[in-house]
N, C-alpha and C positions, 0 to 999 in steps of 0.2 A: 416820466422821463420826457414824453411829445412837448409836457406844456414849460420844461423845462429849456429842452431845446427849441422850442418855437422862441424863446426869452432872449438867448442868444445867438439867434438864428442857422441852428444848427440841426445837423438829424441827431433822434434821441438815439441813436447806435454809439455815437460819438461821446452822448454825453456818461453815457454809463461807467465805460469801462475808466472813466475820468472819478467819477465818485466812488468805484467799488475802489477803487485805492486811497481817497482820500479821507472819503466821511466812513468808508466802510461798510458799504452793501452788503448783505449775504448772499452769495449767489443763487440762483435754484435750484434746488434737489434732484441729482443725475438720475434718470431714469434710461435702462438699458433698454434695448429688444431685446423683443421676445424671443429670435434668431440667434441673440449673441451668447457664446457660450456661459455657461453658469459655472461659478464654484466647483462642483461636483461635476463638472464635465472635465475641466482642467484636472480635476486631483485622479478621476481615472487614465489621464493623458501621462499624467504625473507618473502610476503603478506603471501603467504599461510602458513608457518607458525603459522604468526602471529594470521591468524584466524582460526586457529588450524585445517586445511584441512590437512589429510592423505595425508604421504607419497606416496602411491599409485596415489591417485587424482593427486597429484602435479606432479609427473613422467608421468600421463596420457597426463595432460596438455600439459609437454613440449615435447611428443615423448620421451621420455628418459625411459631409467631401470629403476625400483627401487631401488637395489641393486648403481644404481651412484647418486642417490639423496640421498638415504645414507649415502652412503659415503660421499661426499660432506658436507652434515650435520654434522657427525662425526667428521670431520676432521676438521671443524671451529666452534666450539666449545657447538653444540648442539645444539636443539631446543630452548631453552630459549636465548642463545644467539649469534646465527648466525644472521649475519649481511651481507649484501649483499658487500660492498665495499669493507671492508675491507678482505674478502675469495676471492674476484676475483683480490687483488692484490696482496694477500699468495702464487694465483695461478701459 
């Protein structure tokens, strides 16, 4: 990418996201933290939920804040309908 854009005298940041749409790069393989929730932390988010165990409890559970089961909750689309699979692939 550097000796590309050094060509057009550009930075190779610029040139990339120009060829992953045109000639079609594969992007690089997402790798999570080690911090961020897993699968199986969301789908116990999921049960307890469902059986209407607190926030708090369920943060207890997993080692986690409350404040990130929260969020977490928040951000896929609330107690009534957060869904385990599909917020860990949002993620």
């Amino acid at each position: 990418m550097s000796s590309i854009g050094r060509l057009f005298d550009c930075e190779s940041s610029s040139i990339y996201p120009l060829l992953a749409r045109t000639v079609g790069i594969r992007p690089p393989a997402r790798v999570r933290s080690r911090r961020a929730l897993t699968l199986c932390d969301r789908e116990e988010i999921s049960r307890g939920l469902r059986a209407k165990v607190s926030l708090r409890s369920i943060a207890h559970a997993l080692n986690r804040s409350v404040s990130t089961i929260s969020r977490e909750v928040r951000r896929n689309g609330g107690a009534k309908q957060y869904r385990a699979a599909p917020s860990d692939a949002a993620a």
